[in-house]
C-alpha positions in Angstrom: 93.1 65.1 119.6 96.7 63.4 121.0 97.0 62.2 124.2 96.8 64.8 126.7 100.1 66.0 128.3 100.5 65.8 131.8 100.1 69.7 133.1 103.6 71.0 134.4 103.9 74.8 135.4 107.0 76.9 135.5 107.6 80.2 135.3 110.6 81.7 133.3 112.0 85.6 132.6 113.8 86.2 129.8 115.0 89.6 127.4 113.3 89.5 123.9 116.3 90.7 122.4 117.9 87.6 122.5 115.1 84.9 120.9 114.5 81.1 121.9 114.5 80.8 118.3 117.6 78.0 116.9 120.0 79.9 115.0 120.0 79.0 111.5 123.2 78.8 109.3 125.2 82.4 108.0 123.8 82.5 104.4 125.2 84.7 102.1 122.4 87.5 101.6 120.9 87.5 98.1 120.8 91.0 96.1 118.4 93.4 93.9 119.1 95.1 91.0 118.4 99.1 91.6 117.8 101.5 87.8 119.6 104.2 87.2 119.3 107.9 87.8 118.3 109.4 84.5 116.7 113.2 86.0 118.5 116.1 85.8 120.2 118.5 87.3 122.7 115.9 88.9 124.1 116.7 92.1 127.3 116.3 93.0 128.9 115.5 96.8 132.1 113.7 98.0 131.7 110.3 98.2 128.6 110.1 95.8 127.9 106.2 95.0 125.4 105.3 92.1 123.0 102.7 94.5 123.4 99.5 92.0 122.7 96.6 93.9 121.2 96.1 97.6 121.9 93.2 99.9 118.5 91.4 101.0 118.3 90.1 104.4 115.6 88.0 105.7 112.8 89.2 108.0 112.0 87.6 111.2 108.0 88.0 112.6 108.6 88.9 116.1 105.0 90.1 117.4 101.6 90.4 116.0 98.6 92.2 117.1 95.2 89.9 116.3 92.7 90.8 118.7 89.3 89.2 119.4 86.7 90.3 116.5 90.2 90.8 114.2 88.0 88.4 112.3 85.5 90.8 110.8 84.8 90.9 107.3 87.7 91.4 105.3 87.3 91.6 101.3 89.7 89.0 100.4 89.6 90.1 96.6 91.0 93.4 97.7 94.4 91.3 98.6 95.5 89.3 95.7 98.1 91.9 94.8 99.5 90.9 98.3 102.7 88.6 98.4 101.6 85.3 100.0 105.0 85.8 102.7 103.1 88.1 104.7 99.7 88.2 106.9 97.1 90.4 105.2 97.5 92.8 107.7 99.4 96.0 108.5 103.2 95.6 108.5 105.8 97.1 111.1 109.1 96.4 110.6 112.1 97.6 112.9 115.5 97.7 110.8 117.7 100.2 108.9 114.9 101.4 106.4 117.0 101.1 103.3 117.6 96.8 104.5 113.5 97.0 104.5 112.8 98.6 101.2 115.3 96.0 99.7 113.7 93.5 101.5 110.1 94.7 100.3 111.3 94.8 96.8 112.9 91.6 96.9 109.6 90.1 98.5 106.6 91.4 95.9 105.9 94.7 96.6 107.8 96.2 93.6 105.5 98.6 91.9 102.5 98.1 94.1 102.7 100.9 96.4 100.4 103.9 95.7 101.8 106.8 98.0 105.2 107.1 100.2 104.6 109.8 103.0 108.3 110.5 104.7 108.9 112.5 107.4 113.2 111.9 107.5 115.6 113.4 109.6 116.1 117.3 108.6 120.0 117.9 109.1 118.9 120.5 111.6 121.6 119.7 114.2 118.8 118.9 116.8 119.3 115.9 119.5 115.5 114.4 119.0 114.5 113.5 122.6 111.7 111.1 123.3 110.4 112.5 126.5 109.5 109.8 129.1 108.3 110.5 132.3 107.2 107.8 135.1 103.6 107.4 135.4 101.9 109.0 138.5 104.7 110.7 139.4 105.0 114.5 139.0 107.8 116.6 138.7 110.6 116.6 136.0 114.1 116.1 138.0 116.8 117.2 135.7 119.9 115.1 135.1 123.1 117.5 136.1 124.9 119.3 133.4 122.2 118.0 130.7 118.7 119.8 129.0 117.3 116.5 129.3 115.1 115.0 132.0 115.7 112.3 133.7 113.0 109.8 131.6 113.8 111.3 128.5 115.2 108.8 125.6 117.1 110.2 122.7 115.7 108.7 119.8 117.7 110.0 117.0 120.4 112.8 116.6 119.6 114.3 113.7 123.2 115.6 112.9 125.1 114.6 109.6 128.5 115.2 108.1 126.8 116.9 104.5 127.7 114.3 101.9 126.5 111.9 104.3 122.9 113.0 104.5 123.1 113.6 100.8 124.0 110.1 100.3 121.7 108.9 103.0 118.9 110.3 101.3 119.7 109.8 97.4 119.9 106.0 98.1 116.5 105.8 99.7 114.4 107.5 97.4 116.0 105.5 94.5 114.5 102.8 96.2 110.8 104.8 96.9 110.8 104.9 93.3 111.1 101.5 93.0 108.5 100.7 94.9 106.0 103.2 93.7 103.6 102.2 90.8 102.9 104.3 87.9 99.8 105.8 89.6 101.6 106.6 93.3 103.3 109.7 94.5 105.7 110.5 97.0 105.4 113.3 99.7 108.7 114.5 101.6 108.7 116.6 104.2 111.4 118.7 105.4 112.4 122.3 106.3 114.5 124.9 105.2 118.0 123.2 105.9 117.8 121.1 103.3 115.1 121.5 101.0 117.0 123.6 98.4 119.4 120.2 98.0 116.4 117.4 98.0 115.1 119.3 95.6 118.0 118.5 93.2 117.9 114.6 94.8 114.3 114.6 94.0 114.7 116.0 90.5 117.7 113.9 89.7 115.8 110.5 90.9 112.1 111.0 89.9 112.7 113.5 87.4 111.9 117.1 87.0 109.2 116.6 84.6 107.6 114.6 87.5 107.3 117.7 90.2 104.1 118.1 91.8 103.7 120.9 94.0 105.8 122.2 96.6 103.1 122.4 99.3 104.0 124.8 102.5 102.9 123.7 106.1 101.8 127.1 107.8 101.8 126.8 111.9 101.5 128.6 114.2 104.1 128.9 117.3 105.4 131.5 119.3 108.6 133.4 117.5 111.8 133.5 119.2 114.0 135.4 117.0 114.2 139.1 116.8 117.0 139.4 114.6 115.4 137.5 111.8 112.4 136.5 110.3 110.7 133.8 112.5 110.4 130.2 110.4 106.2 129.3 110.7 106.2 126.8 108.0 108.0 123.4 106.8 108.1 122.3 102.7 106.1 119.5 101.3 108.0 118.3 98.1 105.5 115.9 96.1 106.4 113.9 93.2 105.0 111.8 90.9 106.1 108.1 89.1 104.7 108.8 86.3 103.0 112.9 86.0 99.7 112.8 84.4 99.1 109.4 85.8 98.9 109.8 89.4 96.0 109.4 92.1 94.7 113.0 92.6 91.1 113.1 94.3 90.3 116.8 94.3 87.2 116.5 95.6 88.5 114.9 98.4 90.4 117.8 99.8 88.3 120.7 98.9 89.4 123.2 100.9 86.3 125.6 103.1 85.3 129.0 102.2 86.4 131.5 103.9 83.2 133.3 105.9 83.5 136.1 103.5 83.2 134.2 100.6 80.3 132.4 101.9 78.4 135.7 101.5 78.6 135.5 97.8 76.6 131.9 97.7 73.0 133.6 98.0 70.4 131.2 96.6 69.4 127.4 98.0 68.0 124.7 96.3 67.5 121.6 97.7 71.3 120.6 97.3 72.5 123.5 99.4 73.3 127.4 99.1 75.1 128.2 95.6 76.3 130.9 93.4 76.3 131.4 89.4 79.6 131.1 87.9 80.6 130.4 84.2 81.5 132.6 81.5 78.9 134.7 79.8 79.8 133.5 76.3 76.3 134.0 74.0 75.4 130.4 72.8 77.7 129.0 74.5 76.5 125.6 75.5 75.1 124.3 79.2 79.0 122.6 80.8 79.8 121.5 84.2 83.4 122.3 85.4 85.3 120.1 86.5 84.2 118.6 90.1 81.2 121.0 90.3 77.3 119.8 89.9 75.2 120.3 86.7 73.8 123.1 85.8 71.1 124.8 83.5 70.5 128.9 82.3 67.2 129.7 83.5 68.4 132.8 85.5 71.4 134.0 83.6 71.6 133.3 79.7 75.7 132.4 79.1 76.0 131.5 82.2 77.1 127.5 82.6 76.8 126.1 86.4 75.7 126.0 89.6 78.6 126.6 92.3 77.4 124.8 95.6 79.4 126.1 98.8 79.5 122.8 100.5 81.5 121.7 97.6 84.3 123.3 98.5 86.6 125.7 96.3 89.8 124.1 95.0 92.8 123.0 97.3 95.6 125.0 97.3 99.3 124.4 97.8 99.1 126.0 101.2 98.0 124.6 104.6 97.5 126.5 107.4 97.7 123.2 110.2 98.3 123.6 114.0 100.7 121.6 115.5 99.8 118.9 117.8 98.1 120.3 120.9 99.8 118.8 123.9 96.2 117.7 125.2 95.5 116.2 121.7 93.8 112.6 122.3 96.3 111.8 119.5 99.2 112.8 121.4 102.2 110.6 121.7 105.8 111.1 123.4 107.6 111.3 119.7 109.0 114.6 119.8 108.6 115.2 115.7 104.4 114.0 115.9 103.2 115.6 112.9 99.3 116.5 113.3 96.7 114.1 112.2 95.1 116.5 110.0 98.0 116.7 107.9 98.0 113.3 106.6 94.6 112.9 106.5 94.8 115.8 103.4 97.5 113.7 102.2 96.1 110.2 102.4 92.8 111.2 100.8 94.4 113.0 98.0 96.8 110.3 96.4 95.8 106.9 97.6 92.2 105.1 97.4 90.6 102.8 99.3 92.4 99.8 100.0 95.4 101.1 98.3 99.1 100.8 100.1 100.6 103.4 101.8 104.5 103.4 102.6 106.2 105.1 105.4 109.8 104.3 106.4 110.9 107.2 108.7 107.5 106.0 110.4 108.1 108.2 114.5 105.2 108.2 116.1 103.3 106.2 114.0 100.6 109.0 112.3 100.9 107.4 108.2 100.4 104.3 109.6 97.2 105.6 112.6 95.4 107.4 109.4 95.8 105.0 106.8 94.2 102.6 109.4 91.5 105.3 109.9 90.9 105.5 105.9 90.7 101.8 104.6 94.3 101.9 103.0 96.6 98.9 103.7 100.0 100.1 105.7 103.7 99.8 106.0 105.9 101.6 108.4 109.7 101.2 109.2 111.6 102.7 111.7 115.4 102.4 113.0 114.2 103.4 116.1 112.6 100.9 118.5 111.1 103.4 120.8 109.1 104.9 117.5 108.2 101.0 116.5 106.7 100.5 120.2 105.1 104.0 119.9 103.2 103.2 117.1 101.7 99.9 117.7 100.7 100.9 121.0 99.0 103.7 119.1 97.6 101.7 116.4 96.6 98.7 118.9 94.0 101.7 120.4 93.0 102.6 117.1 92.0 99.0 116.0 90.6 98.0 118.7 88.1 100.9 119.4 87.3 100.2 115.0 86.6 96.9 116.3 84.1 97.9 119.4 82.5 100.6 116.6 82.1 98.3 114.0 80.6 95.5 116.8 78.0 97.8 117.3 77.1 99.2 114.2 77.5 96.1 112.5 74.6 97.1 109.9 76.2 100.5 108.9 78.9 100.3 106.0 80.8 103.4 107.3 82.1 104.6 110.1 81.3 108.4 111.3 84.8 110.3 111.1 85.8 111.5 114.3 87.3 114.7 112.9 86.0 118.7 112.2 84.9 117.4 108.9 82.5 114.6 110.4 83.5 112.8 107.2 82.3 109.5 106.5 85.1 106.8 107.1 85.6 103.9 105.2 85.8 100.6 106.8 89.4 99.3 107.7 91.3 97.3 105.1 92.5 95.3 108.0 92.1 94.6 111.9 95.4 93.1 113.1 99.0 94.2 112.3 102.3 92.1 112.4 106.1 93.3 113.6 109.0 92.1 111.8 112.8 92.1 112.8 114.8 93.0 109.3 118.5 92.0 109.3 118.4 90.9 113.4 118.1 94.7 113.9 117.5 95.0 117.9 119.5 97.7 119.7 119.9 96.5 123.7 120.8 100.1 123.8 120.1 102.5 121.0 123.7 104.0 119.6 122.4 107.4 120.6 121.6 106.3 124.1 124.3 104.9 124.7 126.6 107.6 123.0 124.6 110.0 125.9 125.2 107.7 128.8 129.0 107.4 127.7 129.3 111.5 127.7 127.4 111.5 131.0 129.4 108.4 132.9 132.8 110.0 131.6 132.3 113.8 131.9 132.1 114.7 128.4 130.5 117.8 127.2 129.0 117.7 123.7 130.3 119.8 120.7 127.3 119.8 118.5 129.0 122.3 116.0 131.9 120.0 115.4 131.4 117.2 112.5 134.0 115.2 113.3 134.7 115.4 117.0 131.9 114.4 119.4 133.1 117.2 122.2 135.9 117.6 124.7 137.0 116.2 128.0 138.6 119.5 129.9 141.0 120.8 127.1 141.4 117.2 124.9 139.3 116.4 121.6 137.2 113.7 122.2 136.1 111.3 119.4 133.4 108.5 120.2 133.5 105.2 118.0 130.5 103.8 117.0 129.6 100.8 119.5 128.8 98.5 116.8 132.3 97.4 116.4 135.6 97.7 118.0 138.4 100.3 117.6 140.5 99.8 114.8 143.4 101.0 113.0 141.3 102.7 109.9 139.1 104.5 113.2 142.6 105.6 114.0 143.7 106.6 110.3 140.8 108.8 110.0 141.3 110.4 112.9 144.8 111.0 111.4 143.1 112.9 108.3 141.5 114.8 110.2 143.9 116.6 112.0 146.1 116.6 109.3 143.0 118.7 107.4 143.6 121.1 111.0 147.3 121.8 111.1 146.5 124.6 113.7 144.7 122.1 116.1 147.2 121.2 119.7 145.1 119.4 121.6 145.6 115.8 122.6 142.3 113.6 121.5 140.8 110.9 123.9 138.9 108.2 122.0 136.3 106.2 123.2 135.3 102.8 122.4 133.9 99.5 123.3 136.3 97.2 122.5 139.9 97.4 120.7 141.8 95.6 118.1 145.1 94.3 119.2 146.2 96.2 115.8 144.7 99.0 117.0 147.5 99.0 120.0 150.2 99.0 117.2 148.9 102.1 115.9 148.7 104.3 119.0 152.3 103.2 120.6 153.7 104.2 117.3 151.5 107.7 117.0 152.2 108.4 120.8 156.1 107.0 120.6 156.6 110.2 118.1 155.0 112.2 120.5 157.0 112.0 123.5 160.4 112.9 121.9 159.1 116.7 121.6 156.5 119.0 122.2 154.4 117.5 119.2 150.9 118.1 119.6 147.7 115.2 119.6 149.0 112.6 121.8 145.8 110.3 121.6 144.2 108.5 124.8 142.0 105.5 124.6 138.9 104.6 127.1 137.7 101.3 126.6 134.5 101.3 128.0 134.7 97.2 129.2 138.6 97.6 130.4 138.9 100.7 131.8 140.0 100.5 135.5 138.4 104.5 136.1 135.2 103.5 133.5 135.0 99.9 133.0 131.6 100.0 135.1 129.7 102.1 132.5 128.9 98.5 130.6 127.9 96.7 133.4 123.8 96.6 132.0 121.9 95.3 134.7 118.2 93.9 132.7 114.9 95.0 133.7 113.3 91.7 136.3 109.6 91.3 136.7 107.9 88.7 138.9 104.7 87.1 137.8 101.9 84.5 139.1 100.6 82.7 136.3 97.5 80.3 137.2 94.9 78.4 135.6 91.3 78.3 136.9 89.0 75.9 134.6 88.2 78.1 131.8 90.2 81.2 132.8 94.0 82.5 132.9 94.5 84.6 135.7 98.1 87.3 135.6 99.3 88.8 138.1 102.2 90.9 138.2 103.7 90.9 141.5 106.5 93.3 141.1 108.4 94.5 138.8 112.0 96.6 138.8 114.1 98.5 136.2 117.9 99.0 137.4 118.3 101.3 134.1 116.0 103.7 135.1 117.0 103.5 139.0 120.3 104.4 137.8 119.6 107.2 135.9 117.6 108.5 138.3 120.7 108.1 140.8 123.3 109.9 138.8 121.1 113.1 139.2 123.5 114.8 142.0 122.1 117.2 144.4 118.5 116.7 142.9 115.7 115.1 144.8 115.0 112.3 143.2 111.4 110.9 142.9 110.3 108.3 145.7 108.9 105.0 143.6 106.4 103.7 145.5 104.7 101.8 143.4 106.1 99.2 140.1 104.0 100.8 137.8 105.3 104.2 137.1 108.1 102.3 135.8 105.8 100.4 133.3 104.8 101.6 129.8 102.3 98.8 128.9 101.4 95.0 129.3 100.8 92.7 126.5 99.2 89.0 127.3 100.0 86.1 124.9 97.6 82.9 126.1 99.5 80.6 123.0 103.2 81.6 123.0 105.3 79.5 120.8 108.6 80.8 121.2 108.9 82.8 118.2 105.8 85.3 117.6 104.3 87.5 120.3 100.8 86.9 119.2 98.7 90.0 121.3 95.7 88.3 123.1 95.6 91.2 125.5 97.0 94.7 125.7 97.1 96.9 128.5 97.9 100.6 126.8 96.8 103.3 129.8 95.3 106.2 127.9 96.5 108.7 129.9 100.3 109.6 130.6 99.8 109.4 134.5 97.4 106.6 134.0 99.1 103.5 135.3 98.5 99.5 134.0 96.3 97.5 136.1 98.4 94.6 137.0 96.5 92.1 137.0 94.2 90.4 134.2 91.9 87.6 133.6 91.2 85.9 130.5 89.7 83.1 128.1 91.9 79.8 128.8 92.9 77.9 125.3 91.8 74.6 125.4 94.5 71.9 126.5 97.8 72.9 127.8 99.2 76.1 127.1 102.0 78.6 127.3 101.6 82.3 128.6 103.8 85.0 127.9 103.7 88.4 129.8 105.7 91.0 127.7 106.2 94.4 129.5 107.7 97.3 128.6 109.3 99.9 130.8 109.2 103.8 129.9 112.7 103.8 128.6 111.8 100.9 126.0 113.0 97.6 127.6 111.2 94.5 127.6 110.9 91.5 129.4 108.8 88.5 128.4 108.0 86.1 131.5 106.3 82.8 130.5 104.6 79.9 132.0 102.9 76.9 131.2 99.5 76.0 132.5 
């Protein structure tokens, strides 16, 4: 032990997005060499690009979830496939998902993955809406002029100029394939929209010869249509790497009898009821079908086997799945959840124990929850940070109660299922999970958000019909740049094509952006100068969101601020959060006009959940406690008490408000 340092305690706040970490040098990214498509049909869209090489960017461990009994019995044989970069533990990453597959391939995951279960955006022209309400406080005031409420988040807007998607899609399941071995299978979900299209992407990448099934998702919800046939089912397309080599346990998904067919099963023996079934074939010899129990002939001459009913009859490419009920223990606030039930068919059908199971469109976190549940090793990726935070919330619950269960029952070797089945579970491939950054990726303000907020703070109302023009502002176009980089003259120039592809379009355009080239200035007095010598149409206005004299003030971000006492009593940590405050969400709930607005009496509707590191060092959020209210209008408890490290320490108190933000305060004691 060194000399002990002399105790000092101060108490700082800070936003996570910007890290205490010391910036290391701008190195040129390396790259990865992508195959080939080789399937056919080929499909053909404007813009098509053969994916040849990927940039790799580094990835940056920003959290990591190792609570106490994370320590349990973990077969370390079962990880030497595992690259040596990474914890053996689940892995969350938040980036652009085709940065993280690059990143995976370029880090020792190539060929090791056994299934890839995606659930990507549909192209249904839907604004996906993560709906947030504050805790303890009923009521859902509506934001004027808007179909959202006031707490709800838009996580992702799932509308695509065609080719776009199209290329969007082809580029990440070329690298799917790379990651898959010879023995995995990929499952895409999607609806009517655009499954005649990925079909031709999925032949052309994995091969035709490699189709699966097309499995249909029957559920049931109440029709709206009278004028067509309502939709009660979404398409499962499911590929193989390599047909004839794939994981397929059948006997894992067996599919019940229906009560009628249960009738026919009219003797018992002491394996269960059962029926006769073979082929009367005279001297034909005792067989067993595939999957099904021995047999002999002593009742029926001819006829081969024994058919036991709690066997099961043969799955079927049909599955008739509720939806999640909205009092499901496994509900979350992601507004595409897909049910439990579904992925555990999945999961148990392609991958084995221990296997690894891929999901980069990861939402609400359900691959990643049931592949916990089963024994398989997990990745997940998502763009969105609200969908990353969703799911390690949700898979913090689940490993901690695997934890409390496998405490007790420390003697058993399985876990009892907690589903209809009452299966018997296998025991978690891991107990801890880690978060990683990929590329710097952290949104202050998710691009969708902030596109919302813009259109709210300006008086925009949304065109979602139009591809090219975001909606109007009384009779002028408007056109939104993305806020990841300033207006420039190619934004201009393509505005130009555009309305030279609409020579019966008149109206003037207003642009939005957050920031301006000085180029960009050039551009416009030109365009405009032509403009004013006639009655020529599509004079073009720019608001610069930070300049602005009328909108300047929609940039001003005001950060969440928490106040916390941080003390040290001999062996014991003691937190307590003294207040906390969220100007984002006080303002939204202010620019509701001539709606009562909810009275906030207390800090903690405004908080999501508290997470406790007792060793912070400045770079990883290591989870020593998590405060995760199981109810929606449960609310955090506020103050916690825990084991003391020996020696100095620092503490860090991350919490997160319902819209997403976070704001570590730290202290050393």
């Amino acid at each position: 032990m060194g000399q002990a340092r002399k105790v000092k305690k101060k108490t700082t706040e800070r936003k996570t997005a910007k890290t205490s970490t010391v910036a290391e040098p701008v190195v040129k990214p390396k790259e990865i060499t992508i195959k080939g498509t080789k399937g056919r049909p080929m499909l053909t869209w404007v813009g098509k690009r053969p994916l040849r090489n990927v940039p790799v960017f580094p990835a940056q461990e920003i959290e990591r979830f190792t609570p106490e009994g994370s320590s349990l019995t973990i077969d370390e044989n079962k990880w030497n496939d595992w690259p040596d970069t990474y914890p053996k533990a689940g892995l969350l990453f938040h980036g652009d998902n085709k940065e993280v597959l690059a990143h995976l391939l370029a880090n020792g995951f190539r060929g090791k993955v056994k299934l890839v279960c995606i659930d990507p955006p549909f192209d249904s022209g839907a604004d996906y809406v993560r709906k947030v309400n504050l805790r303890g406080i009923q009521g859902k005031a509506r934001i004027e002029g808007e179909t959202y409420t006031v707490g709800e988040l838009i996580q992702y807007t799932d509308i695509w100029a065609n080719d776009n998607y199209l290329q969007f899609m082809f580029e990440r399941l070329m690298l799917f394939k790379e990651l898959l071995s010879n023995e995995g299978t990929l499952y895409l979900h999607c609806d009517d929209t655009k499954a005649h299209l990925l079909r031709c992407l999925l032949d052309e990448v994995f091969g035709a010869e490699n189709f699966m099934n097309e499995v249909l998702w029957l559920f049931r919800e109440r029709g709206i249509s009278k004028t067509t046939w309502n939709r009660k089912h979404n398409n499962i397309f499911v590929y193989a790497k390599s047909l004839g080599n794939q994981i397929f346990n059948v006997n894992s998904v067996r599919d019940e009898y229906s009560e009628e067919t249960k009738k026919k099963f009219k003797y018992e023996d002491e394996n269960g009821r059962y029926q006769i079934r073979g082929r009367n074939i005279p001297g034909s010899p005792v067989r067993q079908a595939d999957g099904l129990r021995p047999e002999h002939e002593e009742m029926y001459p001819g006829l081969t086997y024994r058919q036991y009913m709690e066997d099961g009859q043969l799955p079927v490419d049909w599955w008739e799945i509720p939806l999640v009920n909205k009092a499901a223990k496994e509900r979350t606030t992601y507004p595409t959840q897909k049910p439990e039930e579904l992925m555990y068919k999945i999961i148990l059908a392609s991958s084995n124990n221990n296997d690894i199971v891929l999901d980069s469109f990861i939402g609400s976190g359900t691959t990643a929850a049931v592949a916990q549940k089963l024994g398989r090793r997990w990745i997940g990726c998502d763009i969105n940070k609200g969908a990353i935070q969703t799911t390690s919330k949700r898979l913090q619950s689940i490993i901690t109660e695997q934890i409390e269960k496998n405490t007790k029952k420390a003697s058993q070797s399985k876990l009892e299922l907690d589903d209809k089945n009452n299966e018997n579970e296998p025991s978690p491939a891991q107990y801890s999970f880690a978060v990683y950054r990929v590329n710097d990726y952290d949104l202050q303000i998710q691009h969708n958000e902030a596109v919302n907020l813009a259109c709210e703070h300006i008086g925009i109302t949304r065109n979602r019909s139009d591809s090219f023009f975001d909606g109007t502002l009384g009779k002028r176009l408007v056109k939104i740049i993305p806020f990841n980089h300033p207006l420039s003259p190619l934004d201009l120039e393509q505005i130009k094509n555009e309305l030279n592809a609409r020579p019966g379009e008149d109206r003037d355009i207003v642009v939005v952006s957050l920031g301006k080239e000085l180029a960009a200035d050039a551009w416009l007095e030109e365009w405009n100068r032509m403009r004013k010598k006639g009655d020529v149409p599509n004079k073009i206005e720019v608001i610069e969101l930070r300049t602005d004299q009328k909108y300047g003030t929609f940039i001003k971000h005001e950060p969440a601020r928490a106040r916390v006492s941080i003390s040290r009593k001999k062996d014991n940590i003691k937190v307590e959060i003294k207040d906390f405050i969220s100007p984002t969400i006080i303002e939204r709930l202010k620019q509701q006009s001539g709606v009562l607005q909810p009275q906030i009496d207390d800090w903690r509707s405004m908080v999501d959940c508290v997470m406790i590191d007792t060793a912070y060092i400045g770079d990883v959020f290591n989870i020593t406690l998590s405060d995760v209210p199981e109810k929606k209008n449960d609310l955090v408890n506020g103050v916690y008490e825990l084991p003391a490290p020996g020696g100095e320490t620092t503490v860090a108190v991350k919490i997160i408000d319902m819209l997403g933000e976070e704001v570590v305060v730290t202290s050393d004691v």
